[in-house]
Backbone atoms as SQL, in Angstrom:
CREATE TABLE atoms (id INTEGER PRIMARY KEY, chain TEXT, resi INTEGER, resn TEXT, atom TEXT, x REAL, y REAL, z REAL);
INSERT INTO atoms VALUES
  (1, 'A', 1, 'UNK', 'N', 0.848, -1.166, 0.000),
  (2, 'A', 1, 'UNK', 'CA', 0.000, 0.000, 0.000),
  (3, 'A', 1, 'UNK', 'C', 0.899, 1.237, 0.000),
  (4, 'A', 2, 'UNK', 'N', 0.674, 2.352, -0.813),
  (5, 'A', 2, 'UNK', 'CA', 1.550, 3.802, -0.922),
  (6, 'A', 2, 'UNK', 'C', 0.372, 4.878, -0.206),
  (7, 'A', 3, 'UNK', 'N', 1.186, 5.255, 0.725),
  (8, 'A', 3, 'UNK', 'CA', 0.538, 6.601, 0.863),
  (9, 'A', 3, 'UNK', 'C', 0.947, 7.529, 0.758),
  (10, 'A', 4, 'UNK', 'N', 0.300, 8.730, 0.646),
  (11, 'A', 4, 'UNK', 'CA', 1.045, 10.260, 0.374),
  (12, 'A', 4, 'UNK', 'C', -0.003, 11.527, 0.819),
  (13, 'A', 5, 'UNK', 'N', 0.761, 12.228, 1.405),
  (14, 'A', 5, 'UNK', 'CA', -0.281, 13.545, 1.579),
  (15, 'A', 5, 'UNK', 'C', 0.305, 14.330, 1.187),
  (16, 'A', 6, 'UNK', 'N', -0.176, 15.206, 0.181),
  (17, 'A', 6, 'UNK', 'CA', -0.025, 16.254, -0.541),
  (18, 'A', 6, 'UNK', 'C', -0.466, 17.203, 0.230),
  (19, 'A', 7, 'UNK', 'N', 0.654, 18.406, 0.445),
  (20, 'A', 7, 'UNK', 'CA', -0.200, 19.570, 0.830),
  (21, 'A', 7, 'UNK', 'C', -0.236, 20.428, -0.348),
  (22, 'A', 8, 'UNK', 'N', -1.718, 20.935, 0.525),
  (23, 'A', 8, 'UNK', 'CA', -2.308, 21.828, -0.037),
  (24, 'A', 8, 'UNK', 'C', -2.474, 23.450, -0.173),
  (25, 'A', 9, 'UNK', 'N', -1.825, 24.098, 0.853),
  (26, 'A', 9, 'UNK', 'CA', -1.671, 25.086, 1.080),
  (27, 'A', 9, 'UNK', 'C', -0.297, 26.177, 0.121),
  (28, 'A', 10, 'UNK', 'N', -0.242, 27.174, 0.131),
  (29, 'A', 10, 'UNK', 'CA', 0.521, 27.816, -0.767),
  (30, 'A', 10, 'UNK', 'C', 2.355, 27.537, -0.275),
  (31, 'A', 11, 'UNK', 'N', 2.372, 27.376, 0.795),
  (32, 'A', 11, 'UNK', 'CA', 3.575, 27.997, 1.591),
  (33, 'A', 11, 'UNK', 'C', 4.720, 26.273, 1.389),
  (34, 'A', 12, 'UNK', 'N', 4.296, 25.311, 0.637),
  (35, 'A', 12, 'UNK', 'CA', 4.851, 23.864, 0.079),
  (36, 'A', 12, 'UNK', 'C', 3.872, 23.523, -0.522),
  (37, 'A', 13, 'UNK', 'N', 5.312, 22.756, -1.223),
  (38, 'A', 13, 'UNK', 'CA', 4.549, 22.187, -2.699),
  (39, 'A', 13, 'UNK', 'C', 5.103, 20.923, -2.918),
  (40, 'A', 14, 'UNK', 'N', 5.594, 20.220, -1.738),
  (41, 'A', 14, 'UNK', 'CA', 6.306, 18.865, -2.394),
  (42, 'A', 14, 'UNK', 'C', 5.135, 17.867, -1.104),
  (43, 'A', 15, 'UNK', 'N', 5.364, 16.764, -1.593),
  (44, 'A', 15, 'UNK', 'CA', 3.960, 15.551, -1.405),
  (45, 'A', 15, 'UNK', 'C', 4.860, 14.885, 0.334),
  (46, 'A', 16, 'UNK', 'N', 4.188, 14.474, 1.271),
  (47, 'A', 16, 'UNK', 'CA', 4.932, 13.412, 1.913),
  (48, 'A', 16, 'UNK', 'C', 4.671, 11.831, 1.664),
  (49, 'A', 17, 'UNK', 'N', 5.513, 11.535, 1.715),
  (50, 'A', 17, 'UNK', 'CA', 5.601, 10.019, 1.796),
  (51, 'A', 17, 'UNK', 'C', 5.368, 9.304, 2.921),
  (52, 'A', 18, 'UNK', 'N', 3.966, 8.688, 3.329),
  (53, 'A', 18, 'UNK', 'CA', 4.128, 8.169, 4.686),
  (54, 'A', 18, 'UNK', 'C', 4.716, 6.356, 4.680),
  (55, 'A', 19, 'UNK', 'N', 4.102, 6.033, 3.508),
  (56, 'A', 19, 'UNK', 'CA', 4.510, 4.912, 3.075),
  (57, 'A', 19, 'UNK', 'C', 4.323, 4.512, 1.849),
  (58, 'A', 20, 'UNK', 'N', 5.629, 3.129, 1.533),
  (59, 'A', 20, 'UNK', 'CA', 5.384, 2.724, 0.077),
  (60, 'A', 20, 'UNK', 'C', 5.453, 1.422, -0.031),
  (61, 'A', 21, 'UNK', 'N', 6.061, 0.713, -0.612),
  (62, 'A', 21, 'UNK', 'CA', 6.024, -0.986, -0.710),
  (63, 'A', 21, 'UNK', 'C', 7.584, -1.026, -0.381),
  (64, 'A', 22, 'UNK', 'N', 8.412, -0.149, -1.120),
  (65, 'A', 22, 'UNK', 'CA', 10.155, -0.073, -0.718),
  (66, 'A', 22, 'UNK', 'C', 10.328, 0.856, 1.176),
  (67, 'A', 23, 'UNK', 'N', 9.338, 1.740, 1.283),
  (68, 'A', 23, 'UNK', 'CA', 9.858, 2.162, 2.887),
  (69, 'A', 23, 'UNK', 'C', 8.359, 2.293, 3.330),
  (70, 'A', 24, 'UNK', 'N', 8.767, 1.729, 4.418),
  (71, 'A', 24, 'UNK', 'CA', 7.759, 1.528, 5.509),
  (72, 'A', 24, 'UNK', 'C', 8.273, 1.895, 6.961),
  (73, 'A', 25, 'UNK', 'N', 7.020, 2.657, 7.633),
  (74, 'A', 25, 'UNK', 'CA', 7.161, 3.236, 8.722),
  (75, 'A', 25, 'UNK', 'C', 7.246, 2.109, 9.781),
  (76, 'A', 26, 'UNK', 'N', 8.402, 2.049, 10.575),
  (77, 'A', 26, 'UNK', 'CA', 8.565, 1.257, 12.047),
  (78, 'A', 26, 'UNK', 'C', 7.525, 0.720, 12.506),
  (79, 'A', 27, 'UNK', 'N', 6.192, 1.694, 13.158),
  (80, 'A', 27, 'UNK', 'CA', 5.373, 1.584, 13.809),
  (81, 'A', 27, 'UNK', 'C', 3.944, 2.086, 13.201),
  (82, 'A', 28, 'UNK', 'N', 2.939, 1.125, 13.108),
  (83, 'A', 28, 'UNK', 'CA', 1.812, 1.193, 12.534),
  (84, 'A', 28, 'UNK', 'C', 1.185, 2.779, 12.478),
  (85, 'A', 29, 'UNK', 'N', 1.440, 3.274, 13.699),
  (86, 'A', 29, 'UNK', 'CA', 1.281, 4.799, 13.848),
  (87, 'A', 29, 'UNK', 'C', 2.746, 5.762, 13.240),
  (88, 'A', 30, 'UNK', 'N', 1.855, 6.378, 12.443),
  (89, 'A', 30, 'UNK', 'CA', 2.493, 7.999, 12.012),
  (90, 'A', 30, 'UNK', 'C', 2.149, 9.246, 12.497),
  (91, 'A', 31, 'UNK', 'N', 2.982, 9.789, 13.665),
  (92, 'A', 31, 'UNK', 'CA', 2.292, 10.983, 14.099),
  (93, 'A', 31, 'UNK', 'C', 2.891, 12.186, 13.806),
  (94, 'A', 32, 'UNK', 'N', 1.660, 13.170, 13.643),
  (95, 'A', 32, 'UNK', 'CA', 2.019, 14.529, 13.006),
  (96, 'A', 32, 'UNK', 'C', 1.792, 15.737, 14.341),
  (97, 'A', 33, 'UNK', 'N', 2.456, 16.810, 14.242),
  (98, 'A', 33, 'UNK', 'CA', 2.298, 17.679, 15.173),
  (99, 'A', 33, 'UNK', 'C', 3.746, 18.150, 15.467),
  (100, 'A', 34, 'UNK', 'N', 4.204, 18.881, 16.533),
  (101, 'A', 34, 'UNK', 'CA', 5.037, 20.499, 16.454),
  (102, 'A', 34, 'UNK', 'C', 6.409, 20.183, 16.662),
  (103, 'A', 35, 'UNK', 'N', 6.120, 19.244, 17.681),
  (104, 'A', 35, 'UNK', 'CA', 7.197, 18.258, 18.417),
  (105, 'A', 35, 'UNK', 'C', 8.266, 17.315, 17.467),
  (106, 'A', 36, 'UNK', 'N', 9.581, 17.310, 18.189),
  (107, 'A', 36, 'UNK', 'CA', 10.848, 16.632, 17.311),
  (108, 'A', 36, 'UNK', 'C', 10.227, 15.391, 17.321),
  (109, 'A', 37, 'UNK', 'N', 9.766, 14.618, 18.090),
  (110, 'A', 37, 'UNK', 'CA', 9.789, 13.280, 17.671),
  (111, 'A', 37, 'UNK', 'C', 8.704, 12.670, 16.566),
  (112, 'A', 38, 'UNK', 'N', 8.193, 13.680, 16.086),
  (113, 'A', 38, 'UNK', 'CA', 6.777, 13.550, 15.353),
  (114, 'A', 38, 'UNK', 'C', 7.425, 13.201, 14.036),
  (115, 'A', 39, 'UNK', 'N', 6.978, 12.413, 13.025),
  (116, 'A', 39, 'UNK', 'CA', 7.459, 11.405, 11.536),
  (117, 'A', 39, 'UNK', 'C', 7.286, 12.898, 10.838),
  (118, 'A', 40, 'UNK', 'N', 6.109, 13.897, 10.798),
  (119, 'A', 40, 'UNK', 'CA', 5.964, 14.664, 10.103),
  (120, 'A', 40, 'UNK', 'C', 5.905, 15.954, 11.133),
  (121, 'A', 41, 'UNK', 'N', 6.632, 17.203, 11.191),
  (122, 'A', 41, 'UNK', 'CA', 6.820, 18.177, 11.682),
  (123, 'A', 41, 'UNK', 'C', 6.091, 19.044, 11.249),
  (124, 'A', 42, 'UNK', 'N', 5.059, 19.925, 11.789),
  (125, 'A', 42, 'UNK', 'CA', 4.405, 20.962, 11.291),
  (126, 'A', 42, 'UNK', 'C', 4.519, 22.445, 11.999),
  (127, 'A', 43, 'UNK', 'N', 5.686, 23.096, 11.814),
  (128, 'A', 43, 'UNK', 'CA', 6.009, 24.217, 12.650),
  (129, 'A', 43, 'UNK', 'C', 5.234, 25.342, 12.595),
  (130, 'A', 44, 'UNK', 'N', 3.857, 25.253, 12.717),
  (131, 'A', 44, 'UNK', 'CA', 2.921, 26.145, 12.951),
  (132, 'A', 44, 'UNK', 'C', 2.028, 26.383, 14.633),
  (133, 'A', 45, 'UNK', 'N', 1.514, 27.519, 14.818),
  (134, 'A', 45, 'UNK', 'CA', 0.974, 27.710, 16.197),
  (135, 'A', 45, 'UNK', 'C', -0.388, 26.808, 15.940),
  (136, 'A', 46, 'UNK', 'N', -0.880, 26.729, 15.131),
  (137, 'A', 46, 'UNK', 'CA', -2.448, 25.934, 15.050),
  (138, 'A', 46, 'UNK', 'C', -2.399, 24.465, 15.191),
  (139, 'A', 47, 'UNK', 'N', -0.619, 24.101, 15.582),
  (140, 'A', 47, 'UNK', 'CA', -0.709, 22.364, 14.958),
  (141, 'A', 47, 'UNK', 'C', -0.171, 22.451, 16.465),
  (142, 'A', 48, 'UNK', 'N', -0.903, 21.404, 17.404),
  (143, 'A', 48, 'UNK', 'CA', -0.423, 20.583, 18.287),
  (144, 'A', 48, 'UNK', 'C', 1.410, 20.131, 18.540),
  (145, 'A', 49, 'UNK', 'N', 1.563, 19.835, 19.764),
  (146, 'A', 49, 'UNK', 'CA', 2.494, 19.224, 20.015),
  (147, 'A', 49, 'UNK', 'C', 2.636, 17.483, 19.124),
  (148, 'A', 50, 'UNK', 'N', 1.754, 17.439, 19.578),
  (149, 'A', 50, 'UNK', 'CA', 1.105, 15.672, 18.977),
  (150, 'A', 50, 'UNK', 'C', -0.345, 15.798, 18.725),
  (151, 'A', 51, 'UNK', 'N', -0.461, 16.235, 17.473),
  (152, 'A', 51, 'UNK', 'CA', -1.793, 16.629, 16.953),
  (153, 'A', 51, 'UNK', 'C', -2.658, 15.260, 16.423),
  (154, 'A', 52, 'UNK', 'N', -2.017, 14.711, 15.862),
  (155, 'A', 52, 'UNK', 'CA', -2.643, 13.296, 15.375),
  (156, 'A', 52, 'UNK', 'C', -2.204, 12.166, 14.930),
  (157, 'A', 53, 'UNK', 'N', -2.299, 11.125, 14.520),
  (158, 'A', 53, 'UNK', 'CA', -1.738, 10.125, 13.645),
  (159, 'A', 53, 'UNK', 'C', -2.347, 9.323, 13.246),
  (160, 'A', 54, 'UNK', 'N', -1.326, 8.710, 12.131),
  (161, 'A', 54, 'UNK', 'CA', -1.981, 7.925, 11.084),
  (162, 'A', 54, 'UNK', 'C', -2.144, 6.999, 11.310),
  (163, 'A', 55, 'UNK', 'N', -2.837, 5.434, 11.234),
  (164, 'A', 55, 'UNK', 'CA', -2.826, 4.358, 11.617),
  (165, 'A', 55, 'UNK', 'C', -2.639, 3.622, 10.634),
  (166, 'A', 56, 'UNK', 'N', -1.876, 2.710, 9.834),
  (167, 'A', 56, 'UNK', 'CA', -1.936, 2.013, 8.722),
  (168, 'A', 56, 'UNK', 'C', -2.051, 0.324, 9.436),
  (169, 'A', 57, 'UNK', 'N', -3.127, -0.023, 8.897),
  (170, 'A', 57, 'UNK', 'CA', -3.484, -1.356, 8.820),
  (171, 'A', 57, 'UNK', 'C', -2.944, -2.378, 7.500),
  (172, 'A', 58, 'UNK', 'N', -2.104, -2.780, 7.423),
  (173, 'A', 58, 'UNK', 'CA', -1.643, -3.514, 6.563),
  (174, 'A', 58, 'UNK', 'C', -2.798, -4.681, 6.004),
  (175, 'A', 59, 'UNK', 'N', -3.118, -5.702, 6.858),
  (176, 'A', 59, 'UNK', 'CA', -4.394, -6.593, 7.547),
  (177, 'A', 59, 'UNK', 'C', -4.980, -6.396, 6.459),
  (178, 'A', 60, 'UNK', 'N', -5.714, -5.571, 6.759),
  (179, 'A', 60, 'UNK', 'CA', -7.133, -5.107, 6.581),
  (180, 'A', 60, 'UNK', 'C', -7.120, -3.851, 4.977),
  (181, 'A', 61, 'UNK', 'N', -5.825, -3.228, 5.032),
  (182, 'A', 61, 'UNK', 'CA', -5.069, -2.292, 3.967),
  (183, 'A', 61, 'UNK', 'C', -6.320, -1.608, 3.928),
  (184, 'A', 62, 'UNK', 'N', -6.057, -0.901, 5.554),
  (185, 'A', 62, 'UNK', 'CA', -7.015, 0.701, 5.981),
  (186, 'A', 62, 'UNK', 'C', -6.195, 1.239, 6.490),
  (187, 'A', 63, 'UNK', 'N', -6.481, 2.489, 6.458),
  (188, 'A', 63, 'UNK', 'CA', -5.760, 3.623, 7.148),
  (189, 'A', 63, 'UNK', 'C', -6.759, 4.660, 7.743),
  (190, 'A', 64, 'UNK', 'N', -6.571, 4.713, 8.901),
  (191, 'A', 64, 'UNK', 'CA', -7.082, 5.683, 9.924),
  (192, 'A', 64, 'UNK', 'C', -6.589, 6.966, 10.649),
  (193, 'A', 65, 'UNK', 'N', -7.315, 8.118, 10.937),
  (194, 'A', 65, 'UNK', 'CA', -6.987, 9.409, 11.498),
  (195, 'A', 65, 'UNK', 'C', -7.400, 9.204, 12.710),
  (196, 'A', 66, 'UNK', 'N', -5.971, 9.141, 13.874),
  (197, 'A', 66, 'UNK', 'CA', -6.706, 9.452, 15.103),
  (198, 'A', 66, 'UNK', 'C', -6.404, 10.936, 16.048),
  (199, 'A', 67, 'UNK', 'N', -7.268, 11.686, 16.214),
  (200, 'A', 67, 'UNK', 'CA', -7.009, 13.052, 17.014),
  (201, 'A', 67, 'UNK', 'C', -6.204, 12.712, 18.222),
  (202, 'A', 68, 'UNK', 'N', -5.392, 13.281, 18.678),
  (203, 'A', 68, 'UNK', 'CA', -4.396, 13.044, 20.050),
  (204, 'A', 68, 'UNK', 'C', -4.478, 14.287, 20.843),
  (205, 'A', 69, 'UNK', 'N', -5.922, 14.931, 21.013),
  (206, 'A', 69, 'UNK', 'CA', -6.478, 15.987, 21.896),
  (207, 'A', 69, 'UNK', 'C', -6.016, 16.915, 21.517),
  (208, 'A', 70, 'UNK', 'N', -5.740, 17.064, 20.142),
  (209, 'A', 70, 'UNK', 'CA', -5.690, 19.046, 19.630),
  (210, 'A', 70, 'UNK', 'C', -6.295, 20.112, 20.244),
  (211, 'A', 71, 'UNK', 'N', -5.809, 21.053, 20.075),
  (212, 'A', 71, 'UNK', 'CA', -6.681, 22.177, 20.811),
  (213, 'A', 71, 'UNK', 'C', -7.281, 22.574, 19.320),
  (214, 'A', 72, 'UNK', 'N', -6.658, 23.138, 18.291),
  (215, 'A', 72, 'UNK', 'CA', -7.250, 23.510, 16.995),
  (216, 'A', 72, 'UNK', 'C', -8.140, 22.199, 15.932),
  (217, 'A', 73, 'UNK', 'N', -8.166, 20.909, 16.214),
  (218, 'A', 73, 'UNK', 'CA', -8.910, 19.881, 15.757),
  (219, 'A', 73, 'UNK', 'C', -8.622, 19.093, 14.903),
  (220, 'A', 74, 'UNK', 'N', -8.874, 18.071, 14.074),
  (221, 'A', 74, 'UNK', 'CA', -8.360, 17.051, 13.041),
  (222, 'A', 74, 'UNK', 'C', -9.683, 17.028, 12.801),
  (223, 'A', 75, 'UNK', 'N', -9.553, 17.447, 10.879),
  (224, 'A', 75, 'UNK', 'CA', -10.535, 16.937, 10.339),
  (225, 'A', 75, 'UNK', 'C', -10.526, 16.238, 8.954),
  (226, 'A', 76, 'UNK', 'N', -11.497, 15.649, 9.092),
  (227, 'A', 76, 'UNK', 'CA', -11.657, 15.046, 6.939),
  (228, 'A', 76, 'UNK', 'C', -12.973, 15.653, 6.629),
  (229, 'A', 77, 'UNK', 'N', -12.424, 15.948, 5.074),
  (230, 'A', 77, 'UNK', 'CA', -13.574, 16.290, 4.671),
  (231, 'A', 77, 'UNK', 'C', -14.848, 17.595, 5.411),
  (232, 'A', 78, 'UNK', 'N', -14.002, 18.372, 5.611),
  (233, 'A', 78, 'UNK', 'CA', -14.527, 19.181, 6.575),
  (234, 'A', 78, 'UNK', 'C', -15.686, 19.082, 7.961),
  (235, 'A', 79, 'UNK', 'N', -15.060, 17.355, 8.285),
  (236, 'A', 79, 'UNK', 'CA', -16.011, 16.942, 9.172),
  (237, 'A', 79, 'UNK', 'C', -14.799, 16.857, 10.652),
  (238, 'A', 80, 'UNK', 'N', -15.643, 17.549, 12.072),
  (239, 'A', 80, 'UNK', 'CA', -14.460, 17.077, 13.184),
  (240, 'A', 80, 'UNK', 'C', -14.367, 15.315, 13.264),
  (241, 'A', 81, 'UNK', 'N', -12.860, 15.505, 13.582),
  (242, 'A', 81, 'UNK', 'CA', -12.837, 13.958, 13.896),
  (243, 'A', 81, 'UNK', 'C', -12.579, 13.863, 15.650),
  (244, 'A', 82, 'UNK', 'N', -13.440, 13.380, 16.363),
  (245, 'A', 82, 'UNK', 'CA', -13.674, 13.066, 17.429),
  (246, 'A', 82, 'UNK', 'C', -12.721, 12.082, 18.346),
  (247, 'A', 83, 'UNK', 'N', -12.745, 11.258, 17.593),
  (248, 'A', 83, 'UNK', 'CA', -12.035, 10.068, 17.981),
  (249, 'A', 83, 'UNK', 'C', -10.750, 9.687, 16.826),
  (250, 'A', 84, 'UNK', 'N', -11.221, 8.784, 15.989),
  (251, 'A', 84, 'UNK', 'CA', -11.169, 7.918, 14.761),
  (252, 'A', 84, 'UNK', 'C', -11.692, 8.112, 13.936),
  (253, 'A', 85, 'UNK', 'N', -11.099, 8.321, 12.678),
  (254, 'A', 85, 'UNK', 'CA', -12.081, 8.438, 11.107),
  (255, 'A', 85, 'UNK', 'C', -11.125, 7.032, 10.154),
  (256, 'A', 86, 'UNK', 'N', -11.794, 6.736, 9.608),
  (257, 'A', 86, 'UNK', 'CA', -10.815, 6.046, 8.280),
  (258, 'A', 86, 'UNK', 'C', -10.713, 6.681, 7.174),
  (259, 'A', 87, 'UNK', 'N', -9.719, 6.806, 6.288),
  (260, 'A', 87, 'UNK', 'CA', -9.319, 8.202, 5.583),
  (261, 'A', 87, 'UNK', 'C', -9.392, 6.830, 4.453),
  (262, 'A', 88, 'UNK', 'N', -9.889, 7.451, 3.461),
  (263, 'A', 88, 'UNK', 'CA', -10.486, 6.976, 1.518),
  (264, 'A', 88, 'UNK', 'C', -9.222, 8.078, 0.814),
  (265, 'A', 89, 'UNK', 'N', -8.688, 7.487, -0.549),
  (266, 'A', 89, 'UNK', 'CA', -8.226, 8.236, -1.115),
  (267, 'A', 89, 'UNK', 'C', -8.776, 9.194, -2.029),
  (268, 'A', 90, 'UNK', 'N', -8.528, 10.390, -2.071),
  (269, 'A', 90, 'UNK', 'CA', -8.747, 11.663, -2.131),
  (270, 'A', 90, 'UNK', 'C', -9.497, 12.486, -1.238),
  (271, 'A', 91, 'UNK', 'N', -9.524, 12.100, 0.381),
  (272, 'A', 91, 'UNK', 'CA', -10.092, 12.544, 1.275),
  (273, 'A', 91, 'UNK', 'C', -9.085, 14.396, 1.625),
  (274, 'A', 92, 'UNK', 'N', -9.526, 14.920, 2.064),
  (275, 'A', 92, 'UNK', 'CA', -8.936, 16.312, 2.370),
  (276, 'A', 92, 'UNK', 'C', -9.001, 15.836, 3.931),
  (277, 'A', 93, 'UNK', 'N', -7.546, 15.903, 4.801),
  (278, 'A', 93, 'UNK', 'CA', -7.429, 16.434, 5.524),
  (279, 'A', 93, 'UNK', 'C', -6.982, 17.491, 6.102),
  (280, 'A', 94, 'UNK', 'N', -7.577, 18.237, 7.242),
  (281, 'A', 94, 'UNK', 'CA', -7.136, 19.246, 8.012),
  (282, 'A', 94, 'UNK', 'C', -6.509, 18.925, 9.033),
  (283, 'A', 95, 'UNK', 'N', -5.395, 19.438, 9.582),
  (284, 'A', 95, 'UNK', 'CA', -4.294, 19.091, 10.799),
  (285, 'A', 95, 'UNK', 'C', -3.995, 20.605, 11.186),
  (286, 'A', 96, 'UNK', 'N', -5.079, 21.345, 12.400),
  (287, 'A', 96, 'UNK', 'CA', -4.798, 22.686, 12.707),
  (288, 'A', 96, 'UNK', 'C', -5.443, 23.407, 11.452),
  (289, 'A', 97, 'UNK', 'N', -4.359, 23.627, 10.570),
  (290, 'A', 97, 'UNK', 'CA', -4.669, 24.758, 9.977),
  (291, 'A', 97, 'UNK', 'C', -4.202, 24.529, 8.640),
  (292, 'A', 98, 'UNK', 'N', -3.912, 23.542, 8.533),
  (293, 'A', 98, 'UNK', 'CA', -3.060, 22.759, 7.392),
  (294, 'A', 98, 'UNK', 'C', -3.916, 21.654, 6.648),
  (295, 'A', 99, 'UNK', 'N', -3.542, 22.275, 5.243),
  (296, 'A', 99, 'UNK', 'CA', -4.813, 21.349, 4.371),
  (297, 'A', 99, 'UNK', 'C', -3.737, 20.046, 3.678),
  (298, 'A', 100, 'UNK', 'N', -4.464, 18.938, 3.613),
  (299, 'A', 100, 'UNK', 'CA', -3.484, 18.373, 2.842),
  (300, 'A', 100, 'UNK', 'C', -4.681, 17.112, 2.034),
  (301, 'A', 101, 'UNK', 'N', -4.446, 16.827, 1.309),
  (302, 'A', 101, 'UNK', 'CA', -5.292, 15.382, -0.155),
  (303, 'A', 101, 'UNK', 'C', -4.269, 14.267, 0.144),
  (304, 'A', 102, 'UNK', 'N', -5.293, 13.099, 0.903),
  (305, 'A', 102, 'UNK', 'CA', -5.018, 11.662, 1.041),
  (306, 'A', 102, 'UNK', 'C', -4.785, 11.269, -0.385),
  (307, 'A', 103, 'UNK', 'N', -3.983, 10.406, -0.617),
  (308, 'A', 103, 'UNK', 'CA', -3.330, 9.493, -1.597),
  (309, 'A', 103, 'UNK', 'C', -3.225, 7.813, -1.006),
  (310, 'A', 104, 'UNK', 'N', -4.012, 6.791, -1.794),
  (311, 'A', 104, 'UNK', 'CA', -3.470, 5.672, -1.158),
  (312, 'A', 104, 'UNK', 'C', -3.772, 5.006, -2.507),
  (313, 'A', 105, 'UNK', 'N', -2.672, 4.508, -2.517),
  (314, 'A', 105, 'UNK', 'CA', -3.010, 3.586, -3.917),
  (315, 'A', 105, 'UNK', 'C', -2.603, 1.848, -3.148);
């Protein structure tokens, strides 16, 4: 399974790679937010310390958004995500303030 999130916003223009068939992430979770230890760094005031992460299910070849108590929110599809969402490719997520288009082939 490949994933990729493209952002969307003006300020970058290159895609991330969360996973592919040649590199794969350590740990089923990919987390995004402000903090060094985070896979994806988002040095903005609207993005959490540990804003969210990704869940890749190999299994099952799903991938899930889970919120990790943002103050500014995680959403798809301009819907809040509460808990858990499962992210479809070409879903729009929001992380704070940051737009980015699910990719999963």
């Amino acid at each position: 399974m490949e994933i990729t999130l493209e952002r969307l916003d003006e300020n970058e223009e290159r895609d991330i790679v969360v996973e592919t068939e040649e590199f794969s992430i350590a740990q089923p979770e990919f987390i995004i937010g402000r903090a060094h230890d985070c896979h994806l760094q988002l040095t903005h005031d609207f993005v959490s310390r540990h804003h969210c992460e990704l869940i890749v299910d190999e299994r099952s070849q799903a991938v899930r958004v889970r919120d990790l108590g943002s103050q500014n929110g995680t959403y798809v599809n301009q819907t809040f995500v509460k808990d858990e969402c499962e992210l479809k490719d070409g879903d729009k997520l929001l992380v704070g303030c940051i737009p980015f288009e699910v990719h999963i082939e």
